[in-house]
C-alpha positions as CSV (number, residue, x, y, z in Angstrom):
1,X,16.0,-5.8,-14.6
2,X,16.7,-6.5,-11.0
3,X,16.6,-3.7,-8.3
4,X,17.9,-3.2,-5.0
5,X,16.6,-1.0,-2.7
6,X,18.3,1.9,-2.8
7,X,16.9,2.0,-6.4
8,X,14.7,5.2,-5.3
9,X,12.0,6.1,-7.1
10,X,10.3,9.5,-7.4
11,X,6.5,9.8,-5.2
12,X,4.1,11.1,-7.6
13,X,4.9,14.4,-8.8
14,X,7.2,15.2,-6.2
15,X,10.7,14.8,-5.8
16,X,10.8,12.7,-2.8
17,X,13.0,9.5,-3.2
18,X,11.5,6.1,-1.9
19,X,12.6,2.9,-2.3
20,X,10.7,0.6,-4.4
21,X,9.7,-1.4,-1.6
22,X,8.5,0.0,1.6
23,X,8.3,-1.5,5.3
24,X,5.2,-1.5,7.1
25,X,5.4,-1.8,10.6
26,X,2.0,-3.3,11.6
27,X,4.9,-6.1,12.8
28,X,6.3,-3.7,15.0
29,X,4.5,-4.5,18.8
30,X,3.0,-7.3,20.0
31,X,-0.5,-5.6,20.8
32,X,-2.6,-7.4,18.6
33,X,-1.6,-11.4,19.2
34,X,0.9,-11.1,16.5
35,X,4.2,-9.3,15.4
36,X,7.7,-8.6,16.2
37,X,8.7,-7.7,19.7
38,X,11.5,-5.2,20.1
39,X,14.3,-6.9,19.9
40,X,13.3,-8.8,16.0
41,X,11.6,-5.5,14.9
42,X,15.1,-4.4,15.4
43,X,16.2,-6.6,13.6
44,X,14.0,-6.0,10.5
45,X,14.7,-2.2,10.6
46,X,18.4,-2.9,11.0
47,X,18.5,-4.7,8.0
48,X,16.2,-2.9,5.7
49,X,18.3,0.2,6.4
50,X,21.7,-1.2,5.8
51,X,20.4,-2.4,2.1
52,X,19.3,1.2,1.8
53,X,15.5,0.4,2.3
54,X,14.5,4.2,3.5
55,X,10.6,4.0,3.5
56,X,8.4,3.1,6.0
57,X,4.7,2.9,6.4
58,X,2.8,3.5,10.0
59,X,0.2,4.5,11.4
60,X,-1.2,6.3,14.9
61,X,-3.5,3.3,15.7
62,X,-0.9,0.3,14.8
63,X,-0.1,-2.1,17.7
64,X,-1.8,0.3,19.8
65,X,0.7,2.9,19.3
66,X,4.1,0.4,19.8
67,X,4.3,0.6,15.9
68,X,5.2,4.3,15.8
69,X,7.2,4.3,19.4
70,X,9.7,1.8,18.1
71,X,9.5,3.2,14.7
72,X,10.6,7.0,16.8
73,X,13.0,5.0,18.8
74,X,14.6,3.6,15.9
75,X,15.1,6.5,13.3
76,X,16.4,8.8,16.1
77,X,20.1,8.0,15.3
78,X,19.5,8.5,11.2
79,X,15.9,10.6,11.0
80,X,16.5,13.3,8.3
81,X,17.4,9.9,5.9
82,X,14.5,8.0,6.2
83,X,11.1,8.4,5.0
84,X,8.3,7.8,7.4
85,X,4.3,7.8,6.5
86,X,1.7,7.9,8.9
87,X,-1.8,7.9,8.8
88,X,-4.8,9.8,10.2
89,X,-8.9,9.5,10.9
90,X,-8.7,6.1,12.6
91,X,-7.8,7.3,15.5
92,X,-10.8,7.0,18.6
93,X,-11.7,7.5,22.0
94,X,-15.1,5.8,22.9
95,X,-17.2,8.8,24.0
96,X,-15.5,11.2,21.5
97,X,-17.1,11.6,18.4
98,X,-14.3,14.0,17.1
99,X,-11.6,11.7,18.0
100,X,-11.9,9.8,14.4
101,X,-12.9,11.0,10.9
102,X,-11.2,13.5,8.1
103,X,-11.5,16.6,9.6
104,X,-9.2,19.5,11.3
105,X,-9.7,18.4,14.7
106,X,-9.3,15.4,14.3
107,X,-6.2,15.8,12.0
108,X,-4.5,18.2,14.2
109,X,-5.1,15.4,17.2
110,X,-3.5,12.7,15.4
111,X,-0.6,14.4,13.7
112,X,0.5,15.5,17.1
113,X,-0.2,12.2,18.4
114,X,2.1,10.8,16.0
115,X,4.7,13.5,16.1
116,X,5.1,12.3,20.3
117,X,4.9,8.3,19.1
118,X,7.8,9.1,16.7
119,X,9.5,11.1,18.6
120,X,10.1,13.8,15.5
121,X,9.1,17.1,14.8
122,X,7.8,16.1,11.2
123,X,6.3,13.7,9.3
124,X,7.5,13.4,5.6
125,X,4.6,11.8,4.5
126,X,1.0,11.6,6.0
127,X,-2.2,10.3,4.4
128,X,-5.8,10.4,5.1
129,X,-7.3,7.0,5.7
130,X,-10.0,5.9,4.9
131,X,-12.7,8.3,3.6
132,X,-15.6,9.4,6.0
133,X,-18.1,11.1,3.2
134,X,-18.9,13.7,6.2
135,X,-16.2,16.5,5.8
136,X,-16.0,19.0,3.1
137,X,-12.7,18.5,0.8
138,X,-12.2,22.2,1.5
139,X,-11.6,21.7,5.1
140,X,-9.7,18.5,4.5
141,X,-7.1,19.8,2.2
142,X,-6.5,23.7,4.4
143,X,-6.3,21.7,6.9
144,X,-3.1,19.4,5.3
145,X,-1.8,23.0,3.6
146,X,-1.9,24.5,7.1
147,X,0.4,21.8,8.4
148,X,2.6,21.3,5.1
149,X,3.2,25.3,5.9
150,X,4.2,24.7,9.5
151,X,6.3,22.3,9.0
152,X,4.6,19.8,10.4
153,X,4.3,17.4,7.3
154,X,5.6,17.6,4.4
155,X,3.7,16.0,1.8
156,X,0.6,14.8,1.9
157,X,-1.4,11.7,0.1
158,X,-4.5,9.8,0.7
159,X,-5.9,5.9,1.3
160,X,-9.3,4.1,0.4
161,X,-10.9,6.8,-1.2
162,X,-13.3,7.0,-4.3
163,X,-11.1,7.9,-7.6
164,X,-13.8,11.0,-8.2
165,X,-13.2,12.1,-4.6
166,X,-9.3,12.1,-5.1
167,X,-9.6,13.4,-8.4
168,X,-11.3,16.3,-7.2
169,X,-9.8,17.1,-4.2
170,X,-6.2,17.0,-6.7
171,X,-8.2,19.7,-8.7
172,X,-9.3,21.9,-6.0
173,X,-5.4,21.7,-4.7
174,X,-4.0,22.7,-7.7
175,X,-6.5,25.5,-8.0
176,X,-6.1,26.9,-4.6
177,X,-2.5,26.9,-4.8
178,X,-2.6,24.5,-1.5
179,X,-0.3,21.0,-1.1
180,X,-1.1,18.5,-3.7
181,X,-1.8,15.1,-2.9
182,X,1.3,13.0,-3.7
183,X,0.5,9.2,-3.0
184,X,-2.3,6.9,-3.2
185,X,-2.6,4.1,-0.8
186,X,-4.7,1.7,-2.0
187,X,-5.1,-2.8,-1.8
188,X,-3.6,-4.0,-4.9
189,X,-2.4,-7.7,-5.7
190,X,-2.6,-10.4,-7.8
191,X,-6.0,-11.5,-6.2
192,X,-7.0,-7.9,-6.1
193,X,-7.0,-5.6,-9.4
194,X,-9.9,-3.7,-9.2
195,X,-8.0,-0.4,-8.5
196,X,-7.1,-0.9,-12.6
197,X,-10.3,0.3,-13.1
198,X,-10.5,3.4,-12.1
199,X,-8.3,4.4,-9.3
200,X,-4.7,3.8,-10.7
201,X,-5.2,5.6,-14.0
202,X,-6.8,8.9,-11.9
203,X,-3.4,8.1,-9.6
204,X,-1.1,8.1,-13.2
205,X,-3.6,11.1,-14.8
206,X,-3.1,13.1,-11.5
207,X,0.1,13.2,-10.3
208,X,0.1,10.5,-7.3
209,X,2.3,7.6,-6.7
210,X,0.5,4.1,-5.8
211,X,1.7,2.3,-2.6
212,X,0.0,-0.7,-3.1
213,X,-1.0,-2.7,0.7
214,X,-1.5,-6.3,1.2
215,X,0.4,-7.4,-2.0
216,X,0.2,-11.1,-0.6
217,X,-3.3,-10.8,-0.9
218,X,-3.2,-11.7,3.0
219,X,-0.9,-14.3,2.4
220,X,-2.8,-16.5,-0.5
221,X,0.1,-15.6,-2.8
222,X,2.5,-17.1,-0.6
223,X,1.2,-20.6,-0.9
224,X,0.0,-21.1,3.0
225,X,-3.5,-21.7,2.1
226,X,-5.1,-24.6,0.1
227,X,-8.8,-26.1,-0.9
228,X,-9.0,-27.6,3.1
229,X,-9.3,-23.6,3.6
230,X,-12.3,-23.2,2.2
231,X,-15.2,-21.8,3.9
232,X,-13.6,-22.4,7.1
233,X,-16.0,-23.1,10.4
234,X,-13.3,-23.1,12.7
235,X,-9.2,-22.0,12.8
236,X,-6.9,-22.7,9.5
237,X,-5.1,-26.1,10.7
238,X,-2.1,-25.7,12.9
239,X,-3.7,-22.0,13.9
240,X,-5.6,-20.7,16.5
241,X,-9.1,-18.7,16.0
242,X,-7.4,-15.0,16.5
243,X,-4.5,-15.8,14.0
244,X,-3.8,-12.9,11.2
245,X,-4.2,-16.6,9.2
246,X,-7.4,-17.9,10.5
247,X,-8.8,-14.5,10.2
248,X,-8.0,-13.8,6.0
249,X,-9.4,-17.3,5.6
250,X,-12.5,-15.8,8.0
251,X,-12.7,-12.8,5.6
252,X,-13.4,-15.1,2.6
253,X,-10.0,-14.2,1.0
254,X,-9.5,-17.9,0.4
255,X,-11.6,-19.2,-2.6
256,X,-11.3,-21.0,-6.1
257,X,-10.3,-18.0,-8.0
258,X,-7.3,-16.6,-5.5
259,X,-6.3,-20.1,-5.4
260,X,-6.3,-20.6,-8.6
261,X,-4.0,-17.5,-8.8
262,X,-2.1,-19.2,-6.3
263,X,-1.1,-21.9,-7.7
264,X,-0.1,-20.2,-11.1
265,X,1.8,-17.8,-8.6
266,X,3.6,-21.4,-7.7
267,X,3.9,-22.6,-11.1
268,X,6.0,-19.4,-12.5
269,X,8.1,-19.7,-8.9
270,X,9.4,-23.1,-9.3
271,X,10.4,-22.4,-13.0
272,X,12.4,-19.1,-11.5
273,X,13.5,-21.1,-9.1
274,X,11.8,-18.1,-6.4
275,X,9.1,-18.0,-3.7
276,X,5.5,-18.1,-4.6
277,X,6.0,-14.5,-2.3
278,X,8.9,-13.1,-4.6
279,X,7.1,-13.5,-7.6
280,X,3.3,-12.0,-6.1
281,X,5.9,-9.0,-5.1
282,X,7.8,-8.6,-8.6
283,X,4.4,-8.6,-10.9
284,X,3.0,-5.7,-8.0
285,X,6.5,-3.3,-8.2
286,X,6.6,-3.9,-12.3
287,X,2.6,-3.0,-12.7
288,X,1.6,0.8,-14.3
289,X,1.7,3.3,-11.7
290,X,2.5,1.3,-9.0
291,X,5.3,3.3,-6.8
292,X,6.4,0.9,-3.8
293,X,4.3,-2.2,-2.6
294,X,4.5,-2.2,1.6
295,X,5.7,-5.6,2.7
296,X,5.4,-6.5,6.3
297,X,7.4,-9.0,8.2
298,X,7.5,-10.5,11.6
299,X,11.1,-12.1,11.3
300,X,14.1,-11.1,9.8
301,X,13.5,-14.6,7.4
302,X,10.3,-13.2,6.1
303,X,11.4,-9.8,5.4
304,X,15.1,-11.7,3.4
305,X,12.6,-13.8,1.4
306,X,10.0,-10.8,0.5
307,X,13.6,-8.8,-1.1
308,X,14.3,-11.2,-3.0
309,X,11.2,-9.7,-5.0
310,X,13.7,-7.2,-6.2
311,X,15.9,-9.9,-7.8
312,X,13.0,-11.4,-10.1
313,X,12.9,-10.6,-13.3
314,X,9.3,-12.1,-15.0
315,X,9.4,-13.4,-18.8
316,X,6.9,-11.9,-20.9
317,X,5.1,-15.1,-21.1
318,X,5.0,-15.4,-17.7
319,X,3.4,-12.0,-16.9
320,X,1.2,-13.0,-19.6
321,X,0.0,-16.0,-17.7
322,X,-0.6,-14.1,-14.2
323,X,-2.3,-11.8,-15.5
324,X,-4.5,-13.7,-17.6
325,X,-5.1,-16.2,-14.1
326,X,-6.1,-12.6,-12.0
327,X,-7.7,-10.6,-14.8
328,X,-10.9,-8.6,-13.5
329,X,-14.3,-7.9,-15.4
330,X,-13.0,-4.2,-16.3
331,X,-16.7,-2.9,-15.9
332,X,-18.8,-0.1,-17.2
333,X,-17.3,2.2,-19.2
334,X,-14.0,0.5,-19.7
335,X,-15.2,-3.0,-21.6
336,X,-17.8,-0.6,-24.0
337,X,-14.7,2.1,-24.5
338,X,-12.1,-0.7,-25.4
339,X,-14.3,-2.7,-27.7
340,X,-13.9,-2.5,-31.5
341,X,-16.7,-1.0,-32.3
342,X,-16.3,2.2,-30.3
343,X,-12.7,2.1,-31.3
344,X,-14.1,1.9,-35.3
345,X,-16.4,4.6,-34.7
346,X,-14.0,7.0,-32.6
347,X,-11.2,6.4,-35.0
348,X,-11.9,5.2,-38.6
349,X,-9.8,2.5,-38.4
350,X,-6.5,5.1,-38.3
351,X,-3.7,4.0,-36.5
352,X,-3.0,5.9,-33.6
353,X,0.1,5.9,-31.5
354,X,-0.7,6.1,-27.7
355,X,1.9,7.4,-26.2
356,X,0.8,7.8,-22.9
């Protein structure tokens, strides 16, 4: 079934309304050799409004800061209509060792950092990033209750964290009557479906919405890479050595296996008559769990081409064939729990429904 994007869907268990694909504006600045200046990430914002695209995904530390100054500059004419998620912990100051990390002070810092970037008196959505296995959860989620109760924020959600972390700090919320956590943020593609294994059914068991980054896988799914990629010494051809490209070939995100996906990726395209891009999109927004994949764009042409994901409708025997191409190793427990045996002894052959 095709979707547009003012087909909102709810955020966990909440009743915020997002759209099923959000816009991350890592584009928006020039700061780190690449992205939209003003003027084109204008352009992008412009258009994903005026289809009803209302979510966006930031953070303190993008482009320096120009990500959440246009982002403030933009909404100011429509803010209460849009959804905007930032991030905190990443934010540092050489010298100050409480400048980055999970806890209050550092929290407090960067919310009101962001606040001035955006230009808004609240932030509907704000996640921890990235997990710093120093402060206690206790701190961490007062700390996001405090500002839920001022005002300040008003839901909060979480990004590359361990599932038994999350898991626990959902319980402890829930217990203490603080703000639950509403959203996970986590990687999640075609090339990369480890999160199947334990952190998306904790996200479905809890209560929290996936947002799913990188659901290009860098770009592989788009078809810009091929074998002449491989182990690259120097820049991808036709790029230079600082290039987003040059660097996810760097990162060893170009091998046989994503290729491989790649070029099934291609395969099911041509068939559809889509982009290798459309297609890596459509298989993230139909999977379990998932809420709203981020796309990112650096021209108007690139963000057209990424919604016309929402147009794609897969065959079964085409999801069937991407996700046999990308299937993981599920790992210990999860190949022992779904294997016959355990399923013989556990059940006694009886047929039972799962309605989950």
């Amino acid at each position: 079934m095709s979707l547009t994007l003012d087909t909102y869907r709810l955020l966990g268990r909440s009743g915020l309304r997002v759209s099923p694909l959000a816009l991350g504006t890592a584009t928006f600045g020039t700061e780190w050799g690449w992205g939209a200046g003003r003027e084109e990430a204008r352009r992008l914002f412009d258009r994903y409004t005026e289809l009803g695209g209302n979510f966006f995904d930031t953070a303190s530390t993008y482009t320096n800061g120009s990500s959440e100054r246009l982002l403030g500059e933009f909404t100011r004419t429509d803010r209460d209509g849009l959804v905007l998620a930032t991030k905190y912990s990443t934010l540092r100051r050489p010298g100050d060792p409480n400048s980055g990390g999970t806890h209050r002070k550092s929290m407090l810092a960067s919310v009101e950092a962001s606040l001035r970037q955006l230009s808004t008196d609240y932030i509907d959505l704000l996640y921890l990033n990235v997990w710093d296995f120093r402060t206690p959860v206790e701190e961490i989620l007062r700390g996001l209750d405090d500002l839920v109760r001022q005002g300040k924020v008003l839901y909060v959600a979480i990004s590359s964290a361990p599932a038994w972390q999350v898991s626990r700090m959902q319980t402890i919320a829930d217990l203490r009557g603080w703000s639950p956590l509403v959203a996970l943020e986590i990687e999640y593609s075609l090339i990369e479906r480890t999160g199947e294994r334990d952190l998306i059914p904790m996200a479905r068991e809890m209560g929290l919405g996936v947002v799913s980054f990188s659901p290009l896988g860098g770009g592989v799914l788009t078809g810009k890479y091929g074998r002449e990629d491989l182990n690259p010494t120097g820049p991808v051809a036709g790029e230079t050595a600082g290039s987003r490209r040059s660097l996810n070939a760097a990162l060893g995100m170009v091998t046989e296996r994503t290729l491989a996906i790649a070029d099934v990726v291609k395969e099911v395209a041509s068939e559809l008559g889509r982009t290798p891009a459309q297609v890596a999109l459509a298989w993230t927004m139909k999977a379990p769990g998932v809420t709203a994949p981020i796309i990112g764009a650096r021209t108007v042409a690139q963000l057209e081409d990424n919604l016309g994901a929402l147009q794609v409708d897969l065959t079964p025997s085409q999801l069937a064939r991407l996700d046999e191409v990308s299937a993981i190793d599920p790992g210990i427990p999860h190949s022992l729990l779904a294997s016959d045996h355990i399923r013989t002894v556990t059940t006694g052959h009886m047929k039972i429904e799962n309605r989950r």
